[in-house]
Structures are given as structure tokens and as C-alpha cells.
C-alpha positions in Angstrom: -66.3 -63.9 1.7 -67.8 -61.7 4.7 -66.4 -64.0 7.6 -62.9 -63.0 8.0 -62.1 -63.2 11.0 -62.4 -67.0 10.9 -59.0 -66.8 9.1 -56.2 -68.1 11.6 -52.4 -69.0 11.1 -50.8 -71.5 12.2 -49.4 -69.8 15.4 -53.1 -68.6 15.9 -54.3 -72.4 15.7 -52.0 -73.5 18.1 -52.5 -70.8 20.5 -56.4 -71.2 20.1 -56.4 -74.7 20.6 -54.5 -74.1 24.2 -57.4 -71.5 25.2 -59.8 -74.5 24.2 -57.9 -77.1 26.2 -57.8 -74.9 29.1 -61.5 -73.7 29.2 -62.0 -77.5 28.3 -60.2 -78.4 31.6 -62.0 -75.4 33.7 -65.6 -76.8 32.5 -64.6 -80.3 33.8 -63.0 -78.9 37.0 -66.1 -76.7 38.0 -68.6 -79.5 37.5 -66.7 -81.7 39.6 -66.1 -78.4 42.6 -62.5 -79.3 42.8 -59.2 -77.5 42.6 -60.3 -74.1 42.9 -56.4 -72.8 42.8 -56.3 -74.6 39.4 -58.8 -72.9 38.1 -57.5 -69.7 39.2 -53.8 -70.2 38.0 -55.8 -71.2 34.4 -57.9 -67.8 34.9 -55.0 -65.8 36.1 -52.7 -67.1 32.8 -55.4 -65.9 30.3 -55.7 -62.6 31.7 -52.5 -62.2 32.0 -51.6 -62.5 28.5 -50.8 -59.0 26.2 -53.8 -58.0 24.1 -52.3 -58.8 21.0 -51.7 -62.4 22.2 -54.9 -63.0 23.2 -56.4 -61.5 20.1 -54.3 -64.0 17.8 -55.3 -66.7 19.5 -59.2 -66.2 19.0 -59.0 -64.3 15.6 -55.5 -65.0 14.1 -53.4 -62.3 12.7 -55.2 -59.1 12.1 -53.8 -58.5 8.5 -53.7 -61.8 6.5 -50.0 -62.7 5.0 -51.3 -62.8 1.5 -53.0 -59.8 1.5 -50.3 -58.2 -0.8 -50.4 -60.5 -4.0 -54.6 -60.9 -3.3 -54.9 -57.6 -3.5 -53.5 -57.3 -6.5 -55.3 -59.7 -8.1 -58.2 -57.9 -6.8 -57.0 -54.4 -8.1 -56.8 -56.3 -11.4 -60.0 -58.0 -11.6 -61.5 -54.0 -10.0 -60.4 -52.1 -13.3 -61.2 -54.9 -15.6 -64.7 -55.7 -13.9 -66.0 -52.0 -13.5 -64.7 -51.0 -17.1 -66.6 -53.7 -18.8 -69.4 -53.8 -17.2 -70.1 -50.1 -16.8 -69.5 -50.1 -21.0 -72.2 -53.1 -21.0 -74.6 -51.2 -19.1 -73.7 -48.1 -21.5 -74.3 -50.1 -24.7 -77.3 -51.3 -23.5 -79.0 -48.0 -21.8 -77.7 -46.3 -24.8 -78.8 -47.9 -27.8 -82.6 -48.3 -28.3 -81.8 -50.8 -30.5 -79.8 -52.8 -28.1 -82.6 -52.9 -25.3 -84.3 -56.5 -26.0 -85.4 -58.9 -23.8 -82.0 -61.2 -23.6 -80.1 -57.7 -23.0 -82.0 -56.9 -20.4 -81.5 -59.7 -18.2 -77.2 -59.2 -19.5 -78.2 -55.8 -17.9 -79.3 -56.9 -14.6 -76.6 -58.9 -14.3 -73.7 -56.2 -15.0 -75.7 -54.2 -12.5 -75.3 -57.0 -9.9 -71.4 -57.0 -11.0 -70.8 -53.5 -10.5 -72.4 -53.4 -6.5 -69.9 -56.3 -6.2 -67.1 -54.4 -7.5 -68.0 -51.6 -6.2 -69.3 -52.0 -3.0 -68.0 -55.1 -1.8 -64.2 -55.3 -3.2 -63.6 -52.1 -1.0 -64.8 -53.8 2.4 -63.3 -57.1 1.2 -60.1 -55.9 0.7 -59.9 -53.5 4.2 -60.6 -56.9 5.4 -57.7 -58.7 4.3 -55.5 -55.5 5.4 -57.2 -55.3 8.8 -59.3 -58.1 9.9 -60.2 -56.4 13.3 -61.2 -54.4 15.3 -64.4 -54.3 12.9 -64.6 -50.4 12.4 -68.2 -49.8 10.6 -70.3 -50.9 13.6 -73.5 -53.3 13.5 -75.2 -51.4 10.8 -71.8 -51.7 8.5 -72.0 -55.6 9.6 -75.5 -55.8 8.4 -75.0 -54.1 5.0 -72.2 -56.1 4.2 -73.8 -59.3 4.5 -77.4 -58.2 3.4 -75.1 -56.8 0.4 -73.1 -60.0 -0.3 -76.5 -62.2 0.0 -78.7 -60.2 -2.3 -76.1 -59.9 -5.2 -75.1 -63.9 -4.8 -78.8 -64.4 -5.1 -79.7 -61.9 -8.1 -77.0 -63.1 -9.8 -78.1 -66.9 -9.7 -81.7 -66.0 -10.6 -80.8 -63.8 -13.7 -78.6 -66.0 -15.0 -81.3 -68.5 -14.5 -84.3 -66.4 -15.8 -82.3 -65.7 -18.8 -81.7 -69.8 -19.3 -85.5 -69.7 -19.2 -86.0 -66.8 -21.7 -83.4 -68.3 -24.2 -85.1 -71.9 -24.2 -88.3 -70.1 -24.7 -87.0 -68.4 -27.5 -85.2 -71.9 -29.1 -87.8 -74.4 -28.1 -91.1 -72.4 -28.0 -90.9 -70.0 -30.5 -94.4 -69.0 -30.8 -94.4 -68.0 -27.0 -91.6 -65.4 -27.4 -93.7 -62.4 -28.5 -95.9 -62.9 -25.3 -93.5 -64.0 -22.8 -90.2 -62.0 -23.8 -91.8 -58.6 -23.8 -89.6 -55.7 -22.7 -92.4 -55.2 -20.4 -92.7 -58.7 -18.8 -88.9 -58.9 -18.7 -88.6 -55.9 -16.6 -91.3 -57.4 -14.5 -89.6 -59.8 -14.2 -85.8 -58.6 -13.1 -87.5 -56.2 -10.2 -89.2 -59.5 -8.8 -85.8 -61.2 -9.5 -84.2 -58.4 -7.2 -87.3 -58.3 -4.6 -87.1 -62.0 -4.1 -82.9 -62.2 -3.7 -83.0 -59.1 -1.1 -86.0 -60.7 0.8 -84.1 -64.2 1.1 -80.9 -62.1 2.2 -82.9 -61.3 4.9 -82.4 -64.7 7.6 -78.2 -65.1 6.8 -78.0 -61.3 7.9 -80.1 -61.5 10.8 -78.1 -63.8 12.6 -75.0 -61.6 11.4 -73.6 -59.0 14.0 -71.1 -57.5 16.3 -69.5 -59.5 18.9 -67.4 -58.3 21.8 -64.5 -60.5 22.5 -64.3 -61.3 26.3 -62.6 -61.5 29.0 -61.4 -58.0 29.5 -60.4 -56.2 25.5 -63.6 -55.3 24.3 -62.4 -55.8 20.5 -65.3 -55.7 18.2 -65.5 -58.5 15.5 -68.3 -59.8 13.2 -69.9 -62.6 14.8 -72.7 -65.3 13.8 -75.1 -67.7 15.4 -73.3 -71.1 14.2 -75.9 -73.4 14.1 -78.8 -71.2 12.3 -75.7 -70.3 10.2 -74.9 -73.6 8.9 -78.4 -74.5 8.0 -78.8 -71.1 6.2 -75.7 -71.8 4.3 -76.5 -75.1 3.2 -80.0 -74.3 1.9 -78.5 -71.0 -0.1 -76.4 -73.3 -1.2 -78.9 -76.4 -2.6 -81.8 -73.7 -3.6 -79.5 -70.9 -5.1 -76.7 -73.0 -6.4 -77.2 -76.7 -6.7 -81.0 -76.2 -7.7 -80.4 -73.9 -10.2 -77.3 -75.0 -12.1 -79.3 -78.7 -12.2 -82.4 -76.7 -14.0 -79.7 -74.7 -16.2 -78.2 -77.9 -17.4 -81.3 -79.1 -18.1 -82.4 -76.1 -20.2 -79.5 -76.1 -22.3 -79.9 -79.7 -22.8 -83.4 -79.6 -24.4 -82.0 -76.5 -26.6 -78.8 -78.4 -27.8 -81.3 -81.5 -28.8 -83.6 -78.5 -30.9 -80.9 -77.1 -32.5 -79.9 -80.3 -33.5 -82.8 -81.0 -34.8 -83.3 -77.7 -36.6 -80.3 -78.3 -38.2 -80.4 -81.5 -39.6 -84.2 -80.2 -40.8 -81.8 -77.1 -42.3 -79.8 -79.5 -44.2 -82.9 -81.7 -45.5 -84.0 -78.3 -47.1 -81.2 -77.6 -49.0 -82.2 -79.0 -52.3 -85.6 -77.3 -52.3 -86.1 -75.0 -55.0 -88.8 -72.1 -54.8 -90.8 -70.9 -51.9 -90.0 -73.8 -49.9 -85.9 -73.1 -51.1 -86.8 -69.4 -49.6 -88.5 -70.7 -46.6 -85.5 -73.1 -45.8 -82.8 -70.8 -46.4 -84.3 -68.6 -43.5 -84.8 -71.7 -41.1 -81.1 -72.1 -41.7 -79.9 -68.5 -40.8 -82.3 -68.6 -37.8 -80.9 -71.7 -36.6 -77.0 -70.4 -37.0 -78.5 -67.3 -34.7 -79.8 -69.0 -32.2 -77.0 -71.7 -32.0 -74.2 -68.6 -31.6 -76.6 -66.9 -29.1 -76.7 -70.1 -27.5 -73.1 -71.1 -27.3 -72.4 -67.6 -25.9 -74.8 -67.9 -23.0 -73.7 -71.7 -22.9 -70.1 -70.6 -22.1 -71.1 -67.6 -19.7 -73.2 -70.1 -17.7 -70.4 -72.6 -17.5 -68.0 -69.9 -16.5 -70.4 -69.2 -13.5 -70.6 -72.0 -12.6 -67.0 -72.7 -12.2 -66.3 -69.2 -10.4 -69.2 -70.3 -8.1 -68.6 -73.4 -7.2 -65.4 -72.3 -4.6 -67.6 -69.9 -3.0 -70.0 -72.0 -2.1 -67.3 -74.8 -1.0 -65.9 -72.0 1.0 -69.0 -71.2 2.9 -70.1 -75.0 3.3 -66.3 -76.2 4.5 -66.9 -73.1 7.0 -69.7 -74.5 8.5 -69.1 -78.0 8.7 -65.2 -78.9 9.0 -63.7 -79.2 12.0 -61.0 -76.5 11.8 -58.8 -77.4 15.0 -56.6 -79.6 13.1 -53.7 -77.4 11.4 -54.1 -80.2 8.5 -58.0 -78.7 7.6 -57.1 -75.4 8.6 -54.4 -75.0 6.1 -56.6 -76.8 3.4 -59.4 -74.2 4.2 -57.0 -71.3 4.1 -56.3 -72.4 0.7 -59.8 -73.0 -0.1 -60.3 -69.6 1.0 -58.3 -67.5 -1.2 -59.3 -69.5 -4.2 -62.8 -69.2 -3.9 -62.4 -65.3 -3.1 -60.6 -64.4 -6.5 -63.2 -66.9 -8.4 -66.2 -64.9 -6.8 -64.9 -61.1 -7.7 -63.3 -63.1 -11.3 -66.9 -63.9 -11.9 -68.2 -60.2 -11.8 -65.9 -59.2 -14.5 -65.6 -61.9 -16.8 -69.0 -62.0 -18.6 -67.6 -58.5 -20.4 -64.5 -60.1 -21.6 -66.9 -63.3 -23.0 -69.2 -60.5 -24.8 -66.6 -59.4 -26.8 -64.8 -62.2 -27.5 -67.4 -64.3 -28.6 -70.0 -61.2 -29.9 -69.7 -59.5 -33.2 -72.3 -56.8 -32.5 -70.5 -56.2 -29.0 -67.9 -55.2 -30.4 -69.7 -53.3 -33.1 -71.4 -51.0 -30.7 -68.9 -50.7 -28.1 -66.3 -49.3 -31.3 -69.6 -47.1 -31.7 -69.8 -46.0 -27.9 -66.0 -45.7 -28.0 -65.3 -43.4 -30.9 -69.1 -41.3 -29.3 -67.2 -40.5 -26.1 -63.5 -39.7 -27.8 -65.2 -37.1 -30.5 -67.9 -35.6 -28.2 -66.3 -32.7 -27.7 -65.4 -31.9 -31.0 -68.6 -33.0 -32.8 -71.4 -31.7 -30.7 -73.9 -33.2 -33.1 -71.9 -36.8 -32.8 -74.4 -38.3 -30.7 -77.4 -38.4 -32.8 -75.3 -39.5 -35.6 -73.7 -42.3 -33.8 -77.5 -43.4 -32.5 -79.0 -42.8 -36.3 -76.0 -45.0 -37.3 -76.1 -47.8 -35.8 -80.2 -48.0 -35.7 -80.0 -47.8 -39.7 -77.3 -50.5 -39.6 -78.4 -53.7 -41.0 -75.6 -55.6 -39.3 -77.1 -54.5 -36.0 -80.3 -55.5 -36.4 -81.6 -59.3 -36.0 -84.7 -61.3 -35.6 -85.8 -63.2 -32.7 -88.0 -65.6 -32.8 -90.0 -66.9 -36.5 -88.8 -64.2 -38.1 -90.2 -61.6 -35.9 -88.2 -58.6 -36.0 -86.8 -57.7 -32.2 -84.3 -55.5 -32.7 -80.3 -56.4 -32.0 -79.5 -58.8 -29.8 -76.0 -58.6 -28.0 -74.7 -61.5 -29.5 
């Protein structure tokens, strides 16, 4: 996403692909300390060309041809992304009864959305407009990569720790009161966030400010591309790959439970008594947890799938050969694609929620109607809170049976 200026046309291919044949052809001529007036003429024709030539050649356009219709798709994803998940961070920070363990990890995540919508679209899209001269200096070039790293990370590593927390809570139920504490979670979320910004630390470090030569002294973002590759492609196997194999793996061993639970469910539907008590409750925990699970189930495929271009993108950077106008043009495509999947991702999971969420809905009508009447009912706040915390439909259990308070699903 960060590396614009690897973005040529196809004029700018061409172009570049001359400067490479003729700095080819000088390297050969000087080790063999022959035709000195060719190598002049060859020097003499690159610095003779207009700034803006020169510039296309090495960095391709300055404003990319697309730029209009991509940004707005990325206007539209903005308001949709920073709407939702600023009401999902409302609902939850709002509502006592909405702060459980699950939530907290859904919390993290629309956190992790919001710096990306916020803080990223903005330099994303002044990218697209104006590729370079790179304007915000090396500490601008550092943010924005240390930024893009340390969200691409958290955002993996919640939706991972809350695979974890939901197979805890299906598979091991008798762990959930020790392991999915509000406390613990927490805990667990600020290490989540410590770890992703620490292993943002090497891709940035090799990030920078490069000065194009011979005689312009345009700034652009540069890269050391050898440590970069190797940096990419083990983001990519331990934050990607890694991950989504464990994830799958999870859900497989919950979907084999529930299956379980359910044909135990069905066994217990002729029992009378106790046991007929006992059973009906086994039932409408196992319908909970399989809608919880289906819900996380889909928001994890989704991921996935607005992932999966990104990290395409970044690995097709660093390894394709992108002299040929054939790969060029497939990576351009590649490009775009995987750009509106990444900022896609950050505002989808709020669409999901309430599409697939009853209580969503339920308490975002409730934070809705708070914010339209607070002006006229000064008092509407602790009635909307007493509300819905007196609310049977809001409330849920989580684990055996244990009372947790509501879920967001």
C-alpha cells in the first residue's frame, strides 16, 4: 500500500527500460576502458532530458490515471468504515453490559480499523493524487509505514486471539471463567498491540527518503530491496499464512463440537424431568454458540479474502520482475485490487454485525434514538443505560450457564 512510487505506466516502462539499457551499456563500457565519447554522448542524453522526463521514467507518472474512480471507492468505503466502526466502539464503551470478553477483542479490532481509515486513507489517497515529490519528510516516511505495519499486524493477531477465545469458550468450557476474564483479555489486547508495533519495527527501518540522482534532487520513498523482500515474505508466512492455517484449524475443531453438541441436543429431547430441563438448556447453549460462531466464522473468512490481495501485492512487489510491460500491467492490476480489499476490510466487519447480530442492532437502535433525543431528554441517558441492562433480550450466558453479560452477537 505504502510503495507508490513503484507504480509506472506504460510510457514510464518503456522510458525506464532505455535508462537501464543505457546504464547497462556504460557499466560494460567502463570495465572494458573503451569509448569514452560513448559514454559521454550516453551521459550527456540523460542530463539533457527535462525534469519531468526523467522523473517518468524512474517513478512513472506523478498522479496515477485511476486515481479518480479509486478514490471514490475510497470516499465510500471512508464514511461507511468510520461510521460503523466508531458506533461499534460506542456500543461497546457505552454499555456495561456489552463489555465481555469476545467484545473486547471486536473492540480492538474497530480500533485498528479506525487508525486505518483515519490515518492511512488520507496519506493513501494524496498518494494516488501526487505520487512525488514525497512532501512529509523522513519522519512522515517512517510513520507511514511503522503505521501500516502495526495495524496489518494487530489486526491478524486479534482476529486470531479472538479464534482462540471463541474455541475456548465452545470446546473448553470450564476454562472460560479463568481464561476469558475482562482482566486477562485486556491483558491480553495491550500485548497484542506491543507485540504488532515491535515487529513493525525492521520493515520501517529499512524504509526512507531517497534523493533521485543525477541532478533533480526529487525526494521519493525509498527501500533496501533485498532486506525488503525477506521482511515481506516472513510478515507474510508468520502474520498471514501462519495464522489463517491456525484459524482454520480452530474453527474446524469448534464445527466438529457443535456437531456433536447437537446431535447430544437431539438425543435429549425425549427426556422428561430434570434431565428434560437439563437438555433443553444444552440445546439453547448450543444454538448460541453456533450463531456466535457462524458470525465470527464469516468475519474471518471475509478477512481472509480482503487480505489475501494485499499480501499478493506486497510479495509480487518483491519478487516479479517488472521490466516486462506484460507483469507490469498484471501488477498494476494487482495493485488496485488489493488496495480497495485492504481499506474494504476495515469497514466491513460493522456491516456483518448487523446483518448477521440481533443484539447489534438492538443496542445500536438504543445508541441511535440516545444521541437523536439528548437534547430534549436530559435524563435520557440513564434511562437508555437502565434499559437495556434490565433487558432480558440483551443479556446471555457464556459458557455452562455462567452468566457473562451480552454478547454482541
Amino acid at each position: 500500500m505504502w510503495l507508490q512510487s513503484r507504480r509506472l505506466n506504460t510510457p514510464g516502462l518503456e522510458l525506464r527500460n532505455k535508462f537501464r539499457n543505457i546504464f547497462k551499456g556504460i557499466s560494460l563500457q567502463s570495465e572494458c576502458e573503451t569509448d569514452q565519447t560513448w559514454i559521454s554522448t550516453c551521459l550527456s542524453f540523460i542530463l539533457c532530458l527535462s525534469e519531468d522526463d526523467y522523473l517518468s521514467g524512474e517513478l512513472g507518472v506523478p498522479r496515477s490515471p485511476v486515481f479518480l474512480p479509486v478514490c471514490v471507492a475510497y470516499l465510500a468505503v471512508f464514511l461507511v468504515g468510520v461510521l460503523g466502526n466508531s458506533l461499534t466502539c460506542a456500543v461497546i464503551l457505552c454499555y456495561k453490559v456489552m463489555q465481555t470478553p469476545t467484545n473486547y477483542y471486536l473492540l480492538s479490532l474497530a480500533a485498528s480499523d479506525l487508525l486505518v481509515l483515519l490515518l492511512g486513507m488520507p496519506l493513501e489517497l494524496y498518494d494516488l493524487w501526487r505520487n512525488y515529490p514525497f512532501l512529509l519528510g523522513e519522519g512522515g516516511c517512517y510513520f507511514k509505514t511503522f503505521l501500516f505495519e502495526t495495524v496489518c499486524f494487530a489486526s491478524i493477531l486479534n482476529v486470531t486471539a479472538l479464534s482462540v477465545e471463541r474455541y475456548v469458550a465452545v470446546v473448553h468450557p470450564l476454562r472460560v471463567k479463568r481464561m476469558a476474564t475482562r482482566a486477562h483479555v485486556k491483558r491480553v489486547i495491550l500485548l497484542l498491540w506491543a507485540l504488532s508495533m515491535l515487529c513493525a519495527v525492521p520493515n520501517t527501518s529499512i524504509h526512507g527518503i531517497g534523493q533521485l540522482p543525477p541532478k533533480f534532487g526529487r525526494h521519493f520513498p525509498r527501500s533496501q530491496p533485498r532486506i525488503y523482500n525477506w521482511v515481506i515474505l516472513v510478515s507474510t508466512l508468520v502474520f498471514f499464512l501462519l495464522p489463517m492455517l491456525v484459524i482454520s484449524v480452530l474453527y474446524l475443531l469448534i464445527g466438529l463440537r457443535l456437531r456433536r453438541e447437537r446431535l447430544e441436543a437431539s438425543a435429549d429431547a425425549g427426556c422428561f424431568g430434570p434431565e428434560g430441563v437439563s437438555g433443553s438448556n444444552r440445546r439453547r447453549l448450543s444454538r448460541r454458540n453456533v450463531q456466535i460462531t457462524k458470525m465470527l466464522c464469516v468475519l474471518v473468512v471475509v478477512f481472509g479474502l480482503c487480505w489475501a490481495p494485499f499480501h499478493v501485492d506486497r510479495l509480487m512487489w518483491s519478487y516479479m520482475d517488472t521490466s516486462s510491460p506484460r507483469h507490469q500491467a498484471v501488477f498494476e492490476q494487482v495493485h488496485i485490487i488489493s488496495g480497495v480489499c485492504f481499506y474494504l476490510s476495515s469497514a466491513v466487519n460493522p456491516v456483518l454485525y448487523n446483518l448477521m447480530s440481533t443484539r447489534f442492532r438492538e443496542t445500536f437502535s438504543h445508541i441511535t434514538c440516545h444521541s437523536i433525543w439528548w437534547s430534549a431528554h436530559s435524563g435520557s441517558h440513564r434511562t437508555q443505560r437502565s434499559t437495556l441492562s434490565q433487558n432480558p433480550s440483551l443479556i446471555t450466558t457464556h459458557g455452562i450457564g455462567t452468566p457473562h453479560g451480552a454478547e454482541m452477537f
